[in-house]
C-alpha positions in Angstrom: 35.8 -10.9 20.2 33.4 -13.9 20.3 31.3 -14.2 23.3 31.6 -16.9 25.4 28.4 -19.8 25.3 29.0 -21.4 28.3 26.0 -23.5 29.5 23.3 -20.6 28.9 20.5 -21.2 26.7 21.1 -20.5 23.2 19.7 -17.1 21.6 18.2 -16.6 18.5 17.2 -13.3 17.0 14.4 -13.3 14.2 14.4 -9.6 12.7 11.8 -8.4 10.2 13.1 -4.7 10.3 11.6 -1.7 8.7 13.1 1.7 8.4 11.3 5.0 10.6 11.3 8.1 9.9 10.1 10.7 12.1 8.6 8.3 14.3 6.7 6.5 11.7 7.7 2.8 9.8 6.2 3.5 5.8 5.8 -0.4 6.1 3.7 -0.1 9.2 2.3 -3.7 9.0 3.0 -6.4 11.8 5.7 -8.4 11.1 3.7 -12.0 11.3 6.3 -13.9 9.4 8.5 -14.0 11.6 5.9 -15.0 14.2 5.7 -17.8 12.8 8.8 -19.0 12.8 9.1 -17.8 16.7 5.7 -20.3 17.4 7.5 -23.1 15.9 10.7 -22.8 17.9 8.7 -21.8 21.0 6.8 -25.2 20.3 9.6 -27.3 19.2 12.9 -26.0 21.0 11.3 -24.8 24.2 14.9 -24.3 25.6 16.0 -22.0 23.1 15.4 -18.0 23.8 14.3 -16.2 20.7 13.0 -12.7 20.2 11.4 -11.1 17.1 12.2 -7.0 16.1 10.4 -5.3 13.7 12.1 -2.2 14.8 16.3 -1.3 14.3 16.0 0.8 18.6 14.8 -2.2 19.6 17.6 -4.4 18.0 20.3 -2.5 19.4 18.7 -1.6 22.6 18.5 -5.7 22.7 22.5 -6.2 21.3 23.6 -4.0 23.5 22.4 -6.4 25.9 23.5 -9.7 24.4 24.6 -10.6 21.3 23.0 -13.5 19.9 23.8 -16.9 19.0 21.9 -17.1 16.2 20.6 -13.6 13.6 17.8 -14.4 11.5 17.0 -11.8 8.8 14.0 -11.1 6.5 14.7 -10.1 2.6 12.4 -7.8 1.4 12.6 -4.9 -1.2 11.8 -2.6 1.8 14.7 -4.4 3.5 17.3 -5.6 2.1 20.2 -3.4 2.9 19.1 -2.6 6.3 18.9 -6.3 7.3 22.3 -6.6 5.6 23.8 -4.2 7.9 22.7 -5.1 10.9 24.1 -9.1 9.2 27.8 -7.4 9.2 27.1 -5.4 12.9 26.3 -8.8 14.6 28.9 -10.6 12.6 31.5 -8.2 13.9 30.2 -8.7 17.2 30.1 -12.3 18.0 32.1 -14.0 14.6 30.6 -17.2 15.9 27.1 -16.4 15.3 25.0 -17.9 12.3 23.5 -15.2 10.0 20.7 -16.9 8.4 18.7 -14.5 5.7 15.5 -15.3 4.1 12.9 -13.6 1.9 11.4 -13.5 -1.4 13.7 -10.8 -2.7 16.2 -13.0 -4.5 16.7 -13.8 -8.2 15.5 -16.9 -9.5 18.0 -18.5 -11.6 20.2 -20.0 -9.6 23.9 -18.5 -10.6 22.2 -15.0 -9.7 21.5 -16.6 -6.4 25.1 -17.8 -5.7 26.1 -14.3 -6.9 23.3 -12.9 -4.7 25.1 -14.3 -1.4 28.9 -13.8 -2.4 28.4 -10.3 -2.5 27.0 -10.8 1.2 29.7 -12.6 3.4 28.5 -12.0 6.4 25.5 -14.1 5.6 26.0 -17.9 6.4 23.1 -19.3 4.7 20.6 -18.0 2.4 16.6 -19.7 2.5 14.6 -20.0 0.2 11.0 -20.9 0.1 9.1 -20.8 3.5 10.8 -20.4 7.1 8.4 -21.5 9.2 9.8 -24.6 10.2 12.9 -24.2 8.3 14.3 -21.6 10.7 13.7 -24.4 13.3 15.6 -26.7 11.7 18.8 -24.6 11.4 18.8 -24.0 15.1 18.2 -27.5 16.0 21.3 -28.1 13.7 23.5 -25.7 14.7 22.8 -27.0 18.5 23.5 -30.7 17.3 27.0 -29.5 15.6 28.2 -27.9 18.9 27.1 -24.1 17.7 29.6 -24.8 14.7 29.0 -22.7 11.6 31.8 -24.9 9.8 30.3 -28.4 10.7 27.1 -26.9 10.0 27.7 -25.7 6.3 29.0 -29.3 5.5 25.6 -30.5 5.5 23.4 -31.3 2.8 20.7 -28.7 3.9 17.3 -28.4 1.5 15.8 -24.9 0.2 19.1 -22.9 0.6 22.3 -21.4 -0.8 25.8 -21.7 1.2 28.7 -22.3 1.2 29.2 -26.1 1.2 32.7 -27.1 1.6 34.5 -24.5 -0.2 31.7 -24.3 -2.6 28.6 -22.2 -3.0 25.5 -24.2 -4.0 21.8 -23.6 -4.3 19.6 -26.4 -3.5 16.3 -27.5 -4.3 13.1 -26.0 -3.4 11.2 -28.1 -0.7 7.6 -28.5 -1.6 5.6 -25.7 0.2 3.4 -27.0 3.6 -0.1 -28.2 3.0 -0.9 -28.0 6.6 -0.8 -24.9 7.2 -2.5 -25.7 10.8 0.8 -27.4 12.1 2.6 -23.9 12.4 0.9 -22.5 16.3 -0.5 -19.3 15.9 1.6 -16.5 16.7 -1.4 -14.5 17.8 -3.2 -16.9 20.3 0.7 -17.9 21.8 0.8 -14.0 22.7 3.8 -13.8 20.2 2.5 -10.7 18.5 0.9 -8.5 21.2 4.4 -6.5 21.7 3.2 -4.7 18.0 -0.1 -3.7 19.2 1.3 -1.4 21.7 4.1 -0.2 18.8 0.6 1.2 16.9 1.7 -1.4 13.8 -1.2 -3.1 11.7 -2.3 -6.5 12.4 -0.9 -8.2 9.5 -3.2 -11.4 8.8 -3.4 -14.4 6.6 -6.2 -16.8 5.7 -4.6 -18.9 2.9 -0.9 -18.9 1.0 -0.7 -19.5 -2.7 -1.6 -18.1 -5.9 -3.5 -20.0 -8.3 -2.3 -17.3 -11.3 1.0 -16.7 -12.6 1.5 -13.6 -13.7 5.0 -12.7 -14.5 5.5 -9.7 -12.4 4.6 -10.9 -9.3 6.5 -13.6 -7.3 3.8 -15.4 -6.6 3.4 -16.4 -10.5 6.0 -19.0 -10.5 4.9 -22.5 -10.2 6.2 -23.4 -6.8 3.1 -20.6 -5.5 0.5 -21.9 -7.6 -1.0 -24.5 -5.1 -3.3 -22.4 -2.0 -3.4 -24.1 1.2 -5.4 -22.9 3.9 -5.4 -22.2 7.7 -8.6 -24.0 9.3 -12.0 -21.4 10.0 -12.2 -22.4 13.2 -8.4 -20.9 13.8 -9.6 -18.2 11.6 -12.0 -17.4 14.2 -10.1 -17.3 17.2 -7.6 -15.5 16.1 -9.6 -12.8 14.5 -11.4 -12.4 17.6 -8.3 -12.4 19.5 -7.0 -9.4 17.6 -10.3 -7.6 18.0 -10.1 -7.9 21.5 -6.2 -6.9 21.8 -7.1 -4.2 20.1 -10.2 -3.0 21.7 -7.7 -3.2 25.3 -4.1 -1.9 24.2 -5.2 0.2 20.8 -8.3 1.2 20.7 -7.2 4.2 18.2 -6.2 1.4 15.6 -8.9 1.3 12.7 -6.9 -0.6 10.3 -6.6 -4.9 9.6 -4.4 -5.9 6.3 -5.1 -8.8 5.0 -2.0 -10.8 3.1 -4.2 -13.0 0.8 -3.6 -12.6 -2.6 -7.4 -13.1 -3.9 -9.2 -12.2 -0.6 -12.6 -13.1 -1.6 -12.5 -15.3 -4.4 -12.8 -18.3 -2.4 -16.1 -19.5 -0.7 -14.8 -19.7 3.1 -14.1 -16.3 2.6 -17.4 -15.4 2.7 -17.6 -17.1 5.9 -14.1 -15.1 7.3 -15.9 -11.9 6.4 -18.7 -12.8 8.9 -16.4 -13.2 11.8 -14.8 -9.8 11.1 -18.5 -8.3 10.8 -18.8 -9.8 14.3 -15.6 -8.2 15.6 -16.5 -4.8 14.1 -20.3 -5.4 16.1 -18.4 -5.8 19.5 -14.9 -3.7 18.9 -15.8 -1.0 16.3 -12.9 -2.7 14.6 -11.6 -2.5 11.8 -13.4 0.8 9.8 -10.5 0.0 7.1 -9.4 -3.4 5.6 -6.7 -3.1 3.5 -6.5 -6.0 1.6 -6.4 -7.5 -2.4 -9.7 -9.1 -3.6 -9.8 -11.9 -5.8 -9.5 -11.7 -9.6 -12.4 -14.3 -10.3 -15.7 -15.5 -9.2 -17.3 -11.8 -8.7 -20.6 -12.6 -6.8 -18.8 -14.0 -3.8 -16.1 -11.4 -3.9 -19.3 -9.0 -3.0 -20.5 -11.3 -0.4 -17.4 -11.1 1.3 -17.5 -7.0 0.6 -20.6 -6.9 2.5 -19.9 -8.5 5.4 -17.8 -6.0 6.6 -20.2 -2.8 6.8 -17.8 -1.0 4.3 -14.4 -1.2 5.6 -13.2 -3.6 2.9 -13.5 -2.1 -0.9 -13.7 -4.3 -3.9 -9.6 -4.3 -5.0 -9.3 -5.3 -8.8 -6.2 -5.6 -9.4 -6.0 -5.5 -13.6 -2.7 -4.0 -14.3 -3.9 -3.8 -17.8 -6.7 -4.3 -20.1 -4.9 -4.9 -23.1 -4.9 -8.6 -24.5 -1.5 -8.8 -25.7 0.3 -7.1 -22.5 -1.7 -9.5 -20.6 -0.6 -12.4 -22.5 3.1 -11.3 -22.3 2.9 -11.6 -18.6 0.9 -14.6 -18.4 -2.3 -13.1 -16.9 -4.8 -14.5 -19.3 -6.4 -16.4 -17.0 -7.8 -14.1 -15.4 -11.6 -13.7 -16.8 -12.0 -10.0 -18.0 -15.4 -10.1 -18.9 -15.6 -10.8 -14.5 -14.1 -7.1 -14.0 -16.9 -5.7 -16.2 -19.4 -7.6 -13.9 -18.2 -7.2 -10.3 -17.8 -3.1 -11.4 -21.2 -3.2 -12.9 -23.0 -5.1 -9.5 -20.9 -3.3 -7.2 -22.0 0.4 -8.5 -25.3 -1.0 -8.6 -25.3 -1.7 -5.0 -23.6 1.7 -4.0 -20.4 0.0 -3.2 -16.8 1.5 -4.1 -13.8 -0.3 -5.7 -10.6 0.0 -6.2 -7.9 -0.9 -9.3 -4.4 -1.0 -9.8 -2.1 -0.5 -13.4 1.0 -1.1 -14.0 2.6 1.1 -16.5 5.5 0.1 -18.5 4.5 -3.9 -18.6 6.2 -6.2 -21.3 4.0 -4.6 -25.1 3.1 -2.0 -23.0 2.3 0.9 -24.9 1.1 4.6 -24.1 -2.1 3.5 -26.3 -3.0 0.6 -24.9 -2.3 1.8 -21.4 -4.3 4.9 -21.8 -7.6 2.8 -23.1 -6.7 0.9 -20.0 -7.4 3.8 -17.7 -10.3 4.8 -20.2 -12.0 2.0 -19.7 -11.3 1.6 -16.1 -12.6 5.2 -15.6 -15.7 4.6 -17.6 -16.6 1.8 -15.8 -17.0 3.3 -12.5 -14.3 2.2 -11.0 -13.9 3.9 -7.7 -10.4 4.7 -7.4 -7.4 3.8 -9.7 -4.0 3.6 -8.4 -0.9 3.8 -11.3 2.0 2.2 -10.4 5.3 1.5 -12.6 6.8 -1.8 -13.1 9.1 -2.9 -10.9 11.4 -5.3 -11.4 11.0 -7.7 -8.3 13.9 -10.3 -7.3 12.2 -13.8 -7.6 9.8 -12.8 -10.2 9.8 -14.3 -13.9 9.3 -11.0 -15.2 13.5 -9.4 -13.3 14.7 -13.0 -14.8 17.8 -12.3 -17.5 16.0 -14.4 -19.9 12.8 -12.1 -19.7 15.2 -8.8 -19.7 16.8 -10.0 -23.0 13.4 -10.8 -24.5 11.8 -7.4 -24.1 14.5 -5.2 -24.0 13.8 -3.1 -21.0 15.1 0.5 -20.5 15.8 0.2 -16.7 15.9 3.0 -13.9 17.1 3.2 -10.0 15.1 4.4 -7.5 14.7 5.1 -3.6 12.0 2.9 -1.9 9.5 5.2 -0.4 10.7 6.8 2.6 13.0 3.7 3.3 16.2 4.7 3.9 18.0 6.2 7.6 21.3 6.6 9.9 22.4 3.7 11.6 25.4 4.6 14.0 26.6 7.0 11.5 26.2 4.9 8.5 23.5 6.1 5.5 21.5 3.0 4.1 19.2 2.9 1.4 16.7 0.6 -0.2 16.7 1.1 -3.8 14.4 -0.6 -6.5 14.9 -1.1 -10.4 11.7 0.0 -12.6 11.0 -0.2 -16.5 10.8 3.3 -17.7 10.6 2.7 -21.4 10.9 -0.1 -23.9 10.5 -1.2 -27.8 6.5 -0.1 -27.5 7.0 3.2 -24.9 9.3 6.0 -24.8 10.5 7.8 -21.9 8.4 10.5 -23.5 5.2 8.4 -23.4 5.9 7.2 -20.0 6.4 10.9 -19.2 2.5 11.7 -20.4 1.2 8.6 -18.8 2.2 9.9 -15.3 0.3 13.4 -15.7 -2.7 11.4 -16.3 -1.9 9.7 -12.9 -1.6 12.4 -10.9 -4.4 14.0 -12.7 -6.5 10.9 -11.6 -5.5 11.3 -7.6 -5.8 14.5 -7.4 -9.4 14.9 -9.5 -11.0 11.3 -9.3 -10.2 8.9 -6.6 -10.8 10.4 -3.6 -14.5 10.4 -5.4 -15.8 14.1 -4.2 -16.3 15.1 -7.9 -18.5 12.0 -9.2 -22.1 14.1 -8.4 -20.4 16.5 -11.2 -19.1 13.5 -13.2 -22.8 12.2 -13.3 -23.6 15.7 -13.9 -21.3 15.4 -17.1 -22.4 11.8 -18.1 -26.0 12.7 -18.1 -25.2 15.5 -20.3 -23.8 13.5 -23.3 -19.9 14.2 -21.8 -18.2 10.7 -20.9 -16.5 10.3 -17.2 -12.7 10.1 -19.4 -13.9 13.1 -21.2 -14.2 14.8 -18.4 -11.1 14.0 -16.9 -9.0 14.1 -20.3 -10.2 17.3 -19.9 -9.2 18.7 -16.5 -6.0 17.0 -17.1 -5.0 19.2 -20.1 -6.6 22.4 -17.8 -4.4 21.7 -15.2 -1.4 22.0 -17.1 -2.3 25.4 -17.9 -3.7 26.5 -14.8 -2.0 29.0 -12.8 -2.6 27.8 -9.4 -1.8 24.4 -10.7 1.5 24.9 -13.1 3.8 24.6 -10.2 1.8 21.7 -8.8 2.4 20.1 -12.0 5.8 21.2 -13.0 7.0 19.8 -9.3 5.3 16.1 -10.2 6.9 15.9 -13.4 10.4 17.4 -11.7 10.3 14.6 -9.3 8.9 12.2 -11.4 12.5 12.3 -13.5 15.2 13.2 -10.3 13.6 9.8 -8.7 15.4 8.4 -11.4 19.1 7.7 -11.7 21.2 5.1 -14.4 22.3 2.4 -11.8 21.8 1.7 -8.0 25.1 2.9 -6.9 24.3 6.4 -8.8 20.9 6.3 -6.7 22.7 5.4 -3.5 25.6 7.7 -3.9 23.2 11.3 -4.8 21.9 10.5 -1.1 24.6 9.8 0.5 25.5 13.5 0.1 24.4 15.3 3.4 22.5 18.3 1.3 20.6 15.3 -0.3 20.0 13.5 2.1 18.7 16.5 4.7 16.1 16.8 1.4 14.9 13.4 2.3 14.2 13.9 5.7 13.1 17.8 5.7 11.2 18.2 2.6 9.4 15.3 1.5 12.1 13.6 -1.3 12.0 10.4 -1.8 8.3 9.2 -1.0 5.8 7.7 -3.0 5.5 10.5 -5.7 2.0 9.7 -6.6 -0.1 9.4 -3.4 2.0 12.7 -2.4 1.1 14.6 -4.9 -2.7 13.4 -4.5 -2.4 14.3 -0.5 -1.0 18.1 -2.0 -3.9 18.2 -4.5 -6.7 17.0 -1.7 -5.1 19.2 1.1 -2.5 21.7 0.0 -3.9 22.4 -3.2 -7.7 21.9 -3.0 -8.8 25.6 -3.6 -7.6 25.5 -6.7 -8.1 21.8 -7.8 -11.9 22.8 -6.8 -11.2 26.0 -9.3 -10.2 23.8 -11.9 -12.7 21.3 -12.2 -15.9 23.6 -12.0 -14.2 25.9 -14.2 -13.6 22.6 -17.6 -17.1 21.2 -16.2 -18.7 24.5 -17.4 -16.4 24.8 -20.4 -17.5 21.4 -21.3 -21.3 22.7 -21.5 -20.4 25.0 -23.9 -22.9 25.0 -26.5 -25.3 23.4 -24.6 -28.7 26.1 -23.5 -28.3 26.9 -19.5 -31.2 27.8 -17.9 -30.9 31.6 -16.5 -28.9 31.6 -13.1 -27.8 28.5 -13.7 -23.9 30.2 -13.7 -24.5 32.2 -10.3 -25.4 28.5 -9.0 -22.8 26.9 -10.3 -20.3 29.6 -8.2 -22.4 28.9 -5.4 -21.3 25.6 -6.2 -18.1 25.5 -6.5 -17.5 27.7 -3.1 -19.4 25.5 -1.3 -17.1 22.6 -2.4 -14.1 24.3 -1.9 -15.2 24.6 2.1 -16.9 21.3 2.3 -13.3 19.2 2.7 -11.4 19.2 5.2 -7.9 20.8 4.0 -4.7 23.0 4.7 -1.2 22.5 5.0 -1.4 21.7 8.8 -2.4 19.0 10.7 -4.8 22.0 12.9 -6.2 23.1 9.5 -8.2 19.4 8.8 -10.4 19.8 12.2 -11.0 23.1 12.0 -14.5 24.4 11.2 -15.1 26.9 8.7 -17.9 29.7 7.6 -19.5 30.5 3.4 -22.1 32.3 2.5 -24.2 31.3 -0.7 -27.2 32.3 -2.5 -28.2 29.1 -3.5 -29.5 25.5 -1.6 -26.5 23.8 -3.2 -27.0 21.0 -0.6 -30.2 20.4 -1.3 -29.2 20.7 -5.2 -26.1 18.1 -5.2 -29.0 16.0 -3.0 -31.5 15.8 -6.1 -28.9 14.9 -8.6 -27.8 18.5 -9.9 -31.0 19.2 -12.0 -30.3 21.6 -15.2 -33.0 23.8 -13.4 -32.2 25.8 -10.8 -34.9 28.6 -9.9 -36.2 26.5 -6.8 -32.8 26.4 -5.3 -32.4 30.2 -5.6 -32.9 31.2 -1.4 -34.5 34.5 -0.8 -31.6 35.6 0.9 -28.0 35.4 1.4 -27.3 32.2 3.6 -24.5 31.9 6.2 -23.2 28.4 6.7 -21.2 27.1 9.5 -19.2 23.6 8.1 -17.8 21.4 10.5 -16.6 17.7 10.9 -19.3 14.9 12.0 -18.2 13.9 15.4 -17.3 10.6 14.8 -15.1 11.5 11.7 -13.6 14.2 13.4 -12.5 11.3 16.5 -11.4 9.0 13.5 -9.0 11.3 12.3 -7.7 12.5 15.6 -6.9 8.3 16.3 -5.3 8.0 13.4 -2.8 11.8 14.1 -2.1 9.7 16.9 0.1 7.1 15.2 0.2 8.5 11.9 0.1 12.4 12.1 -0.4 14.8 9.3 2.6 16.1 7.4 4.5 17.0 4.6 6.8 14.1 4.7 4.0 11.6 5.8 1.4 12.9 3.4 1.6 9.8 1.6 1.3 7.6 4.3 -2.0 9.8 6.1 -3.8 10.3 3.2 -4.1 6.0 2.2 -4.7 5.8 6.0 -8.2 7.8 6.3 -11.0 7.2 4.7 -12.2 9.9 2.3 -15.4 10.5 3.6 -14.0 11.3 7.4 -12.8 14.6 5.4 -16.5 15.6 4.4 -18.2 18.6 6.8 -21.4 18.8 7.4 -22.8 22.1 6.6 -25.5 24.1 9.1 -27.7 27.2 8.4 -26.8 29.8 11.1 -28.0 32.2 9.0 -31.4 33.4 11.9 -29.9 32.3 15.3 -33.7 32.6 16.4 -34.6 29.9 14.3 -34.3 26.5 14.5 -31.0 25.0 12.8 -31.2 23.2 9.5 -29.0 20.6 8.6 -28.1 20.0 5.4 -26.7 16.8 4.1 -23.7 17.2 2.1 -22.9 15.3 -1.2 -23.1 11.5 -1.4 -19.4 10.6 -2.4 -19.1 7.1 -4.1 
């Protein structure tokens, strides 16, 4: 039945929803989009009541309430079908309400589009490009035609695809905002400080726009290439003011996202970086930045790095190395002799990075991606995430004109942990990746990912790179090394299972078509899988939380175990085995690990025969009679303090699982997970502290 207007002010709903599970949103990131487009109404239609969700409680806790006038809907991958269902809930609610859904998850060509939006009645209007003002404009039309969705869809309305006049059309694109200053800030308007008490991330923007245009990403098409810029001196207010709200409603938060696309690259950058080193002075926020640093112009990339007293790490985002896949998705702009530099300064100066590669790009072979991660590994870099391509709505590279070119060989797949019950109804977000092609088989791709997993669980979390240098100084070369503990792994036998379970998953992710994908889950056994036992996450960082926590006894097993096979052939000095036990025990109780949350901030006791502390400290020389002790030494290991209250902030919000083991372990910093060992071998003697390993 449609509810009645009468003369009360017109509502509008702005949703930017994310599924939870157990408690916890795998996007976890403030929804600031639609912030945005709240400030503008709240500027421009003061008389208009509109609220923004990011969570589906809150929505129906709200509709049961009132039903509004207006539903506004985000698109995203993580998204789509949820915001679709709660499109069809309101629509069956109040038949008179607009549905307006926006979001970059939409094909480009513009039949797909139309196609896009048939298959979603309960959608009134589909736009595109940006909605900050847009969204405005609807409303303010929708008044004007007497809250007529008819009289409404018969005008000629910009950046959109609808039904006009018995016909579905997709208009033009509206040129993107240069003034990016006109939209009020969501955070200084108090828009956003319901998410600081949900525990989400401040989610926060300094420019729009992508100078590049690399096919996979839907920022590489023209309309994106232009960056415009918010002002510094908003820049600062607002970063102070989330400091602040932070400091006073979340003082357990450690994390700030930052949505730029080349954080960094820019010269004002440099400048942004300094008032979040200011923040971080008065608000011990944020210890982590999550955010992508720019592609180019390496020596104020590192300026902008060091600002921040180490919560931001260098992020170069290569995808691959190889000149032809590069070419094929249009990325051969980017300067790659500036990778080699920015890796080369930032080792210099002690500083960590990180890298991404996609596997499975256009030319993409198992060759040319492996001397992509060789040469990514030999470099230094830090840590190296492996990711599959993904098909993305509204990039070049998901266009039917690019599939027919390269002749992908296309899988389904769940979105990490985004899927739940809503009123009785299953709904799943489901992606479309490239598993092989002309230059990869399935095989290949198959072998690529054991080298993935291999790198989470044995490189980036960075404990291992005193024995890496160890190895390099030695004559043995850092991919060596890890070619090498890869192929040992697969024949370990505390590690077969480990392995066998990545690969099992790795293929049951994968189904023929989306409704296949959709369809296995629906099935209540499947489905209790997915919420019990951990299906249907991100299958690499939860098999490199299993190897750092689950399975770090024998991942520490492992890797001392090739390391010495390595030095085969080589002379080692006597006792120089007996140390390297010592060794690898000591390393084994020097993380933090265990299957329960309990088991990361307990303490823990080894006894050794050896200074190993003092030997990792100078650099693991080949000699090793003047770290021989004269006798057996007890240790007592225990978290620093101030990790130990670092991790306890983040249990808090994100707590230490199986089925969040994905999420935890890209939410704490590495070194928080390091103990500090203490002689307590003669209680009548003074306590020596030794320092532990210097991770980079």
């Amino acid at each position: 039945m449609a509810t009645q207007r009468a003369s009360n002010p017109l509502t509008v709903y702005l949703a930017d929803l994310r599924h939870v599970l157990h408690g916890n949103a795998y996007n976890d990131s403030m929804p600031l989009g639609v912030g945005y487009m709240k400030a503008v109404m709240d500027e421009r239609l003061p008389q208009v009541n509109s609220r923004i969700f990011a969570f589906p409680n809150k929505l129906d806790e709200a509709l049961a309430q009132q039903v509004p006038d207006v539903l506004m809907l985000t698109n995203y991958m993580w998204n789509c079908s949820l915001s679709y269902y709660y499109a069809e809930k309101v629509k069956q609610l109040n038949p008179n309400a607009l549905i307006v859904m926006g979001g970059p998850n939409f094909p480009l060509e513009d039949d797909r589009r139309i196609a896009f939006v048939m298959e979603r009645p309960a959608v009134d209007i589909y736009v595109t490009g940006e909605g900050d003002f847009m969204a405005t404009d609807l409303v303010q039309w929708f008044i004007e035609d007497g809250y007529s969705i008819e009289k409404l869809l018969q005008r000629d309305i910009h950046s959109a695809v609808y039904n006009h006049n018995g016909t579905y059309i997709a208009t033009s694109l509206k040129p993107r905002s240069k003034n990016l200053d006109e939209i009020p800030s969501p955070w200084l308007t108090g828009i956003m400080d319901e998410f600081f008490e949900d525990s989400l991330f401040p989610l926060y923007e300094t420019n729009r726009g992508c100078p590049f245009t690399c096919t996979f990403c839907v920022q590489g098409v023209k309309w994106y290439t232009k960056v415009s810029y918010f002002s510094l001196e908003r820049i600062k207010e607002e970063i102070y003011y989330i400091g602040q709200k932070v400091h006073q409603v979340a003082p357990h938060m450690k994390t700030l996202v930052i949505a730029d696309p080349n954080y960094g690259m820019f010269e004002r950058d440099i400048e942004v970086s300094t008032y979040i080193g200011e923040i971080q002075k008065e608000y011990q926020y944020p210890l982590i930045i999550n955010a992508t640093t720019g592609k180019n112009q390496a020596e104020r990339v590192i300026q902008s790095l060091e600002k921040v007293n180490g919560a931001l790490v260098m992020y170069l985002a290569v995808q691959s190395l190889d000149h032809d896949v590069l070419e094929n998705v249009k990325r051969s702009n980017i300067q790659l002799e500036a990778y080699e530099e920015i890796q080369t300064q930032i080792t210099a100066r002690g500083m960590r990075s990180n890298s991404d590669l996609i596997l499975g790009l256009p030319g993409d072979s198992l060759e040319s991606h492996m001397g992509s991660l060789r040469k990514l590994i030999d470099l230094g870099t830090s840590r190296l995430n492996n990711f599959q391509a993904i098909l993305l709505k509204g990039s070049e590279m998901e266009t039917a004109a690019s599939r027919q070119q390269y002749a992908y060989n296309t899988k389904y797949r769940l979105l990490p942990k985004s899927f739940g019950v809503y009123h009785g109804k299953k709904v799943f977000e489901v992606e479309e990746i490239i598993v092989s092609s002309a230059a990869m088989s399935f095989d290949d791709y198959l072998t690529a990912r054991k080298y993935h997993v291999a790198i989470g669980a044995f490189w980036n979390h960075g404990r291992f790179r005193p024995i890496v240098d160890f190895m390099n100084r030695n004559g043995i070369s850092s991919w060596d090394w890890l070619h090498a503990v890869t192929q040992a792994m697969q024949r370990h036998p505390g590690l077969t299972h480990f392995m066998e379970g990545f690969i099992r998953e790795t293929k049951g992710e994968l189904f023929d078509t989306e409704e296949d994908a959709i369809a296995y889950y629906e099935n209540e056994a499947n489905y209790k899988l997915l919420e019990d036992e951990g299906l249907g996450d991100n299958i690499f960082y939860k098999y490199a939380g299993l190897a750092s926590f689950c399975y770090w006894k024998e991942v520490t097993e492992c890797v001392f175990e090739t390391s010495l096979q390595l030095l085969d052939g080589k002379t080692l000095p006597e006792g120089f085995e007996a140390l390297w036990h010592d060794a690898q025990e000591y390393y084994r109780h020097l993380y933090a690990a265990g299957p329960e949350q309990p088991n990361l901030l307990e303490s823990t006791n080894l006894k050794v025969d050896h200074d190993v502390a003092e030997w990792l400290l100078n650099g693991l020389p080949m000699e090793t009679k003047a770290f021989k002790l004269p006798a057996t030494a007890q240790l007592a290991i225990d978290l620093k303090p101030l990790h130990r209250e670092a991790l306890q902030d983040v249990m808090k919000t994100r707590p230490y699982n199986l089925q969040h083991i994905s999420k935890f372990i890209r939410r704490v910093d590495a070194e928080w997970l390091r103990r500090e060992p203490v002689d307590i071998s003669d209680r009548n003697a003074s306590s020596r502290t030794k320092k532990a390993p210097v991770t980079v």
